[in-house]
C-alpha positions in Angstrom: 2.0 -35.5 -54.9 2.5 -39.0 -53.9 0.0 -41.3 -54.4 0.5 -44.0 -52.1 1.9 -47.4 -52.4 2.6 -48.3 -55.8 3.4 -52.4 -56.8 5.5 -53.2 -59.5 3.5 -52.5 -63.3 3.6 -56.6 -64.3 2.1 -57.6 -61.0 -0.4 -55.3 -61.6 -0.7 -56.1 -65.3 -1.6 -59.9 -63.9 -3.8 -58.7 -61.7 -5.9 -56.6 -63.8 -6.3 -58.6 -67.3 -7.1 -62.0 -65.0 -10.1 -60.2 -63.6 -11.5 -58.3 -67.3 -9.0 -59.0 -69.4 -6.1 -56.8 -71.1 -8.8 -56.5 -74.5 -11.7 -55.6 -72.3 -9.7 -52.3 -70.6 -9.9 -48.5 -72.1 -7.2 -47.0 -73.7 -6.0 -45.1 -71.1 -6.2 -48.4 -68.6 -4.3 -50.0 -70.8 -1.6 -47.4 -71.4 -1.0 -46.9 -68.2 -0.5 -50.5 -67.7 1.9 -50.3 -69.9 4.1 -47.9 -68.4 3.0 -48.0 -64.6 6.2 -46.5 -62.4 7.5 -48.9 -59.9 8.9 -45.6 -57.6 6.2 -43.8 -55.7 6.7 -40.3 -56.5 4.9 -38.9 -59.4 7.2 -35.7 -59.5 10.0 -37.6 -60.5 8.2 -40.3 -63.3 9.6 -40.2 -66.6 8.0 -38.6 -69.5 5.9 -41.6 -70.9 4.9 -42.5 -67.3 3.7 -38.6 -67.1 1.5 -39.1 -70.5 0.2 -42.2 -69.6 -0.6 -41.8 -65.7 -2.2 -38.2 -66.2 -5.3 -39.2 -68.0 -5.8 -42.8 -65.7 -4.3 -42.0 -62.2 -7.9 -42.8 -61.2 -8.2 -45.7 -62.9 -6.1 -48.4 -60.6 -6.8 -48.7 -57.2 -3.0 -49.7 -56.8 -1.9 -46.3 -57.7 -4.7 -44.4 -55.4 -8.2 -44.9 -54.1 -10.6 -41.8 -55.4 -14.2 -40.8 -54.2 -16.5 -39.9 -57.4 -17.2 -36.6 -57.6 -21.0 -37.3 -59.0 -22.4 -35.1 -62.0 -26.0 -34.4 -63.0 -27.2 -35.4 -66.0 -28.3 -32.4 -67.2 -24.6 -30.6 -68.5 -24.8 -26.9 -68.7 -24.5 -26.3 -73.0 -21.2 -25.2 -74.5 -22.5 -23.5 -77.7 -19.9 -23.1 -80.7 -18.7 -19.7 -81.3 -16.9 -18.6 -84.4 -13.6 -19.8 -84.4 -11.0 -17.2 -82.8 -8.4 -15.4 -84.9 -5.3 -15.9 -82.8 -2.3 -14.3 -84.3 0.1 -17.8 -83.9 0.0 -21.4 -84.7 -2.0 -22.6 -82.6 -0.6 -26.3 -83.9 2.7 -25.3 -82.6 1.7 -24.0 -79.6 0.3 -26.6 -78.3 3.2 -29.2 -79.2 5.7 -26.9 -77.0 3.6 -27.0 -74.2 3.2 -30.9 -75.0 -0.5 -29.7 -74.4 -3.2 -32.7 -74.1 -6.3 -30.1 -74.1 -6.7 -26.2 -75.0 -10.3 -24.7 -74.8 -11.0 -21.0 -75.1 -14.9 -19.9 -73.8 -15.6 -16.4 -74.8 -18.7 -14.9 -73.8 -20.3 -18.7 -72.7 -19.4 -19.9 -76.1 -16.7 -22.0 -77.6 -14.4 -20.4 -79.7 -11.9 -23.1 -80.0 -11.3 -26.7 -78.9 -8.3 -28.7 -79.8 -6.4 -31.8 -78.2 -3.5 -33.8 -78.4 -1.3 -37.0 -76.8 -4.1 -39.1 -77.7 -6.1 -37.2 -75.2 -10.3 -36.4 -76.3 -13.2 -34.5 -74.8 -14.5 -38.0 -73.3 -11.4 -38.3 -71.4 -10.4 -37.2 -67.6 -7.1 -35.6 -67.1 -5.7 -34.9 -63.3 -5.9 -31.0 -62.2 -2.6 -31.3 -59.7 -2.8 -27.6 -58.2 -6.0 -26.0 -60.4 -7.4 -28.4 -57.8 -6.6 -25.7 -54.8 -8.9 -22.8 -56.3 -12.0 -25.2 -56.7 -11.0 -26.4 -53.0 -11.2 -22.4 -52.0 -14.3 -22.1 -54.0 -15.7 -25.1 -51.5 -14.5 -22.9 -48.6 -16.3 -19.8 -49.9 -19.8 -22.5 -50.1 -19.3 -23.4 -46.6 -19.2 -20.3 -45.2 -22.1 -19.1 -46.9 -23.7 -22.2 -45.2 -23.1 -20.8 -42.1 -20.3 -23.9 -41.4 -17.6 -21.6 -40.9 -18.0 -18.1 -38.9 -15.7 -16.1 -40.3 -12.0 -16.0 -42.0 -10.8 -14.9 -38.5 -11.5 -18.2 -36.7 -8.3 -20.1 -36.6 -7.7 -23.2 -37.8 -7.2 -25.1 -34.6 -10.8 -23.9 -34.0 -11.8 -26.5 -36.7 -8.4 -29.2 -36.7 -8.6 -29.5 -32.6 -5.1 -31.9 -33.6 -3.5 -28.7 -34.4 -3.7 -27.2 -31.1 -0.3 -26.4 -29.7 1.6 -26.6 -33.3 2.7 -23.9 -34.7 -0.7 -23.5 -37.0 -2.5 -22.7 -33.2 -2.4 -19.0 -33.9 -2.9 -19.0 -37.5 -6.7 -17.8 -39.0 -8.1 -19.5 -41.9 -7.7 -16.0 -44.0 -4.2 -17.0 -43.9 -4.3 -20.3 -44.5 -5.6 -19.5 -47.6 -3.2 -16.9 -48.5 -0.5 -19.4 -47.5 0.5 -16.5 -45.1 1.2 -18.8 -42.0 4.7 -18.2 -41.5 5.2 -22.2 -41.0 8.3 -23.3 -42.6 7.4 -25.2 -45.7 9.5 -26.5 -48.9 7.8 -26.4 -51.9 10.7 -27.5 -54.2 9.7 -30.0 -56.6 13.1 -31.4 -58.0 13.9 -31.5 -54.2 13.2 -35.4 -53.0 13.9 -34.1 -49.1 11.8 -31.2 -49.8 7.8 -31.5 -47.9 5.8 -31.5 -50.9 7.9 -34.8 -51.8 8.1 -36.0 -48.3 4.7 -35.5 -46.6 2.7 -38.3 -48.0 5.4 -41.0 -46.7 4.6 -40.2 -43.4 3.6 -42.8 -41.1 1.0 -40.3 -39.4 -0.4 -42.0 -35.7 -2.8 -43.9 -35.2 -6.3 -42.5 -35.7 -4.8 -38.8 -36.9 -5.0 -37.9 -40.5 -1.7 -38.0 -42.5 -1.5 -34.1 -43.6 -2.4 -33.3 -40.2 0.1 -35.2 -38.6 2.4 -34.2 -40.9 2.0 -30.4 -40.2 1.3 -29.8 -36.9 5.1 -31.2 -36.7 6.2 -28.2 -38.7 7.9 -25.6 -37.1 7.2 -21.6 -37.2 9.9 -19.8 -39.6 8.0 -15.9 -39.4 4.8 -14.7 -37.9 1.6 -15.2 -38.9 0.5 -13.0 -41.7 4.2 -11.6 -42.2 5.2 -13.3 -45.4 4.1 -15.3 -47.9 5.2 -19.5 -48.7 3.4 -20.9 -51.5 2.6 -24.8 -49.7 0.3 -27.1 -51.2 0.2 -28.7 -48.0 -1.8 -26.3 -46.3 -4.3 -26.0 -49.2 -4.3 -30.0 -48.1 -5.1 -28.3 -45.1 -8.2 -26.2 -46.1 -9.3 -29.3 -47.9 -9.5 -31.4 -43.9 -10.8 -28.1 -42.2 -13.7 -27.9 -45.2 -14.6 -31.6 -44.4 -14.8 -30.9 -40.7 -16.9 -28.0 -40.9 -19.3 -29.9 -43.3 -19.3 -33.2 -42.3 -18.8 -34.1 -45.5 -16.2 -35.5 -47.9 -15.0 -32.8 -50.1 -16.1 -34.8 -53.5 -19.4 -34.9 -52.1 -19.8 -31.2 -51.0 -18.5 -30.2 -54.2 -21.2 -32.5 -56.0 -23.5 -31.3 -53.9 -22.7 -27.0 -54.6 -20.5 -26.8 -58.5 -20.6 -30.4 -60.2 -24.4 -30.7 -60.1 -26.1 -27.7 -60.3 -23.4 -25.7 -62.3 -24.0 -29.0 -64.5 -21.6 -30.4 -65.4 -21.5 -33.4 -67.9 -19.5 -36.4 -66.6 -18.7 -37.4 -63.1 -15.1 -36.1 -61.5 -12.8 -38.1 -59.1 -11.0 -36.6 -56.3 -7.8 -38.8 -55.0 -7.3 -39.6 -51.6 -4.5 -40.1 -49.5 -3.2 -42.4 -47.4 -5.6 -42.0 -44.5 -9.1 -41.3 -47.1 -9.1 -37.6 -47.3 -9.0 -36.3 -50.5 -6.1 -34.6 -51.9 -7.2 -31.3 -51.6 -4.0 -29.2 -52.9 -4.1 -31.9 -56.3 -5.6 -34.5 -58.1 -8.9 -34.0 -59.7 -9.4 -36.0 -62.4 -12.3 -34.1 -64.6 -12.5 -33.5 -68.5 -11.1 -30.6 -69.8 -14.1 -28.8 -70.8 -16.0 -29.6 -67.4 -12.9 -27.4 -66.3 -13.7 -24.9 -68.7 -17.3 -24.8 -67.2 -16.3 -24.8 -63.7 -14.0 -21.1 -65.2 -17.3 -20.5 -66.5 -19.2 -21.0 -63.1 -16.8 -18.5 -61.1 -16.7 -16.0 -64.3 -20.8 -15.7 -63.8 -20.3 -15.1 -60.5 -20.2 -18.6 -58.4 -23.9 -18.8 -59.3 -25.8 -21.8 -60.4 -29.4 -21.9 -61.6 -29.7 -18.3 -60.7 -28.6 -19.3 -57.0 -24.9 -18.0 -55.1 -22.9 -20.4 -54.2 -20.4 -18.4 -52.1 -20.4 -15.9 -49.7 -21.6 -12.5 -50.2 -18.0 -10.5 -50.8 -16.2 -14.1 -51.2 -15.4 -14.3 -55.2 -14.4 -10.5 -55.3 -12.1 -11.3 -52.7 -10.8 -14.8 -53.6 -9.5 -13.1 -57.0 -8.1 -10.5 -56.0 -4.1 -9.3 -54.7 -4.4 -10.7 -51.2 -0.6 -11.5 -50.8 2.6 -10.3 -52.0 4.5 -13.0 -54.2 7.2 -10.5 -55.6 6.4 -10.4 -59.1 5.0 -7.0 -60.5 1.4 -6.9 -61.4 0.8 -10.3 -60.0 0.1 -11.6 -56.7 -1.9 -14.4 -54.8 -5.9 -14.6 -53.7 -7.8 -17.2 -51.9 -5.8 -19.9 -53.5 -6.1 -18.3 -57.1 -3.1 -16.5 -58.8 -4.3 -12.5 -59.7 -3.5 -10.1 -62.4 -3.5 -6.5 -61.5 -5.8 -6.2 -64.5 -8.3 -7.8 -62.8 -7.8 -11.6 -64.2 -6.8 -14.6 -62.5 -6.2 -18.1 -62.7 -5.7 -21.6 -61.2 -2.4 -23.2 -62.2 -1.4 -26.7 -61.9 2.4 -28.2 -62.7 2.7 -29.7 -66.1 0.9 -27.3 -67.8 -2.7 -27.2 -66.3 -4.7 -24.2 -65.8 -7.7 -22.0 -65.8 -7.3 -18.4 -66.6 -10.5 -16.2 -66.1 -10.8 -12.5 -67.7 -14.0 -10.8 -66.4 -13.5 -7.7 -69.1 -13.2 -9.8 -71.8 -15.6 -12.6 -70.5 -12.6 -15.3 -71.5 -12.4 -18.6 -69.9 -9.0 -20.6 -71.4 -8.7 -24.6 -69.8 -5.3 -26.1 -70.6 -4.0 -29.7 -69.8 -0.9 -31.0 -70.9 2.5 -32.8 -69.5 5.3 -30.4 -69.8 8.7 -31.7 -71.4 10.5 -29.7 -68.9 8.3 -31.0 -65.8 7.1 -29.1 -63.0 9.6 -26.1 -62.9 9.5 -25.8 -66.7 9.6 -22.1 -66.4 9.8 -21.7 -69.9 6.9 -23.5 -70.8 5.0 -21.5 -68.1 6.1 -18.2 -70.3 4.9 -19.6 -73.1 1.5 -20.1 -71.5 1.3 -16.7 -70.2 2.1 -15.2 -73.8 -0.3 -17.3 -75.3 -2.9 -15.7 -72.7 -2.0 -12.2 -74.0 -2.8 -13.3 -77.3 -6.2 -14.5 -76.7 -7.0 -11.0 -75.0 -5.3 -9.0 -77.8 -7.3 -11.7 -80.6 -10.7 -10.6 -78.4 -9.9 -6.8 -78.6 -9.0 -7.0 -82.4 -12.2 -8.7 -82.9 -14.0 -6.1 -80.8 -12.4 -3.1 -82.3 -12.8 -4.5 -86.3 -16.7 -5.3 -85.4 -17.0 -1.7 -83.6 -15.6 -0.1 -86.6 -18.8 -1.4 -88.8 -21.6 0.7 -89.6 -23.8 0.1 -87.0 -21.4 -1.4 -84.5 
C-alpha cells in the first residue's frame, strides 16, 4: 500500500507549477497538490489526503511511477436503462459510504449512475484490492495461452528466487486461494504489520522487492491447510504472470480486457519500488470502465465473441474455493463468493465490483470510507445495499411478470 518515496507537498508544489504552471494543472493535480502527505504510507493519510490522492495517485511521479494500461478507441456502449426502483435513498446512501462513484448494469444496460466528492465519469479513481480479481483474470488469460501448464506447478517453477523459501512447495492454485500457509499480517491499522512494512524493504540487488520480501517469510501451517487473506502474494501472482508472459502486467491486460473488451479511456497500473506493477492494488481506471470490466467476466471472460480465459477457469475463479469462516461466503481465485452464486472484488475504502449471474447485475462502487480500511460498518452497509439491488430486480421482474402477456 505504500507507494514509494514521497517529498514534502511544497517542494513538489514548486516543482510542478515551474514546469506548467499551478493554472495549467486538472483539478485533481491540483488538489492533490494541495494536500500531498509528507509520510509514506497511504493507510494511515488523513481524510482529505484520502479524497484528494484517490482520484490522482497516478498523476505525480513523486508519489509513484505507473505503466498506462492502453485502451482502444472503440468503448464497448453502456446503453441507459430505465432508472431502478431501489427501496432507499440512494442520496443518503452514498454520503455514508462517503461514496465518489455508484453504477448499477443490469442486463448490459445502465440503470443508474450517480457520483460524488467532486468525482465524474471522466475521472480515474484507484481500485486498491478490486485490482487482485482483474490480476487473477490475467492469470486465467495466460494459462489459456499455454504460458502456464497447470494450477499444480508451483510457484518456484516460475519465481526461480523463491526456491528454498518457504513458497518452494506451494502450487499456484494456492497462491491464489491465499492457501500457502506462509505467515502473513494483513492488519491495516497495524504499522509493524507486512502489508504496511513490505514496500520499505530494501530488497538486493537485482531481486524484485515483493520477492525479496517474501521468500524471507517464514511457514506458519502447511500448504493448502488454512486460509490467510495476503495481498502480498496476489503481488505475487502479479510477478509470476509477468514471468510467464514476458510481459508487463498493464500491457498483457491491454493486450486481453482493456482493448478488445473496449474499454473507453486508458488505465494506469502503479509500480513499486523495483518497476513491477502493484498487482494486489492500484489501478487507477474510471468507474464505469470498472463496471465494463464486471460486465466482461459476467458474459463470460469473452470479448468480441472470443474466451479470454481458460476453459473451466471463470466457473472456478468464482466460486467457494477456500474457507474464510463466514457462512454462505468464502474465497475464489482472488474474488470473494456468495453461496448464491455471486461474487465480487472488494477494495478498502469502499471499492468494489459485485457480479450476480441470475440477475445479470453488475454494481461498481468507489468511494473513501470515513472509517478507513477496517470500517466494518460501512462494509455492511454496502453489502445491504447489494440485497436491495437484487430484491429492486426481483420486484421489477415479478410486477412485469404479473402483466397480461408477461
Amino acid at each position: 500500500m505504500k507507494l514509494g518515496k514521497i517529498i514534502l507537498g511544497a517542494l513538489a508544489v514548486a516543482a510542478i507549477a515551474g514546469t506548467a504552471g499551478w493554472f495549467s494543472l486538472d483539478k485533481e493535480t491540483r488538489g492533490l497538490l494541495a494536500t500531498l502527505p509528507t509520510d509514506r504510507d497511504l493507510l494511515f493519510w488523513s481524510q482529505p489526503q484520502r479524497d484528494a490522492a484517490f482520484r490522482a495517485l497516478d498523476r505525480l511521479p513523486v508519489l509513484a511511477k505507473a505503466h498506462v494500461v492502453a485502451a482502444g478507441g472503440k468503448p464497448s456502449p453502456l446503453p441507459p436503462g430505465p432508472p431502478l426502483a431501489l427501496p432507499l435513498d440512494v442520496d443518503a446512501y452514498m454520503a455514508q459510504q462517503r461514496s465518489a462513484a455508484l453504477l448499477i448494469l443490469h442486463d448490459g444496460k445502465l440503470r443508474l449512475e450517480r457520483y460524488g466528492l467532486g468525482f465524474d465519469r471522466d475521472g480515474r479513481w484507484t481500485s486498491f484490492s478490486v485490482a487482485k480479481s482483474i490480476t487473477s483474470t490475467l492469470l486465467g488469460a495466460a494459462v489459456r495461452d499455454g504460458k502456464i501448464r497447470s494450477l499444480d506447478d508451483k510457484v518456484s517453477d516460475y519465481i526461480q528466487e523463491m526456491k528454498g523459501s518457504a513458497y518452494d512447495e506451494v502450487s499456484i492454485r494456492q497462491l491464489l486461494t491465499m492457501t500457502s500457509g506462509v505467515r502473513w499480517n494483513e492488519d491495516y491499522a497495524d504499522p509493524d504489520s507486512d502489508v504496511a512494512r513490505f514496500n520499505n524493504h530494501q530488497p538486493e540487488e537485482g531481486v524484485d522487492a515483493l520477492v525479496s520480501y517474501l521468500r524471507k517469510l517464514p511457514r506458519a501451517v502447511p500448504p493448502g491447510t488454512r486460509w490467510n487473506y495476503s495481498t502480498g502474494e496476489t503481488n505475487l501472482v502479479g510477478v509470476l504472470v509477468a514471468r510467464a508472459t514476458g510481459k508487463p502486467l498493464a500491457s498483457y491486460l491491454s493486450e486481453k480486457i482493456w482493448v478488445p473488451a473496449g474499454m473507453e479511456q486508458q488505465a494506469t497500473w502503479l509500480l513499486s519500488r523495483t518497476g513491477q506493477e502493484i498487482s494486489g492494488c492500484c489501478i487507477q481506471a474510471a468507474t464505469r470502465d470498472f463496471a465494463r470490466f464486471g460486465q466482461f467476466v459476467l458474459d463470460g471472460a469473452r470479448a468480441g465473441g472470443q474466451p479470454v480465459v481458460a476453459d473451466g477457469w471463470l466457473a472456478e475463479a468464482t466460486t467457494r474455493q477456500a474457507d474464510i469462516g463466514q457462512p454462505g461466503r468464502g474465497y475464489g481465485f482472488q474474488w470473494w463468493t456468495y453461496d448464491d452464486g455471486s461474487f465480487a472484488a472488494r477494495g478498502i475504502f469502499g471499492q468494489g465490483i459485485f457480479i450476480d449471474p441470475k440477475r445479470r447485475l453488475v454494481i461498481a462502487s468507489n468511494g473513501d470510507w470515513a472509517g478507513g480500511a477496517n470500517d466494518r460498518a460501512d462494509s455492511m452497509a454496502r453489502e445491504d445495499f447489494y440485497k436491495a439491488v437484487r430484491k429492486a430486480i426481483d420486484d421489477e421482474a415479478a410486477a412485469a411478470a404479473k402483466k397480461p402477456g408477461g
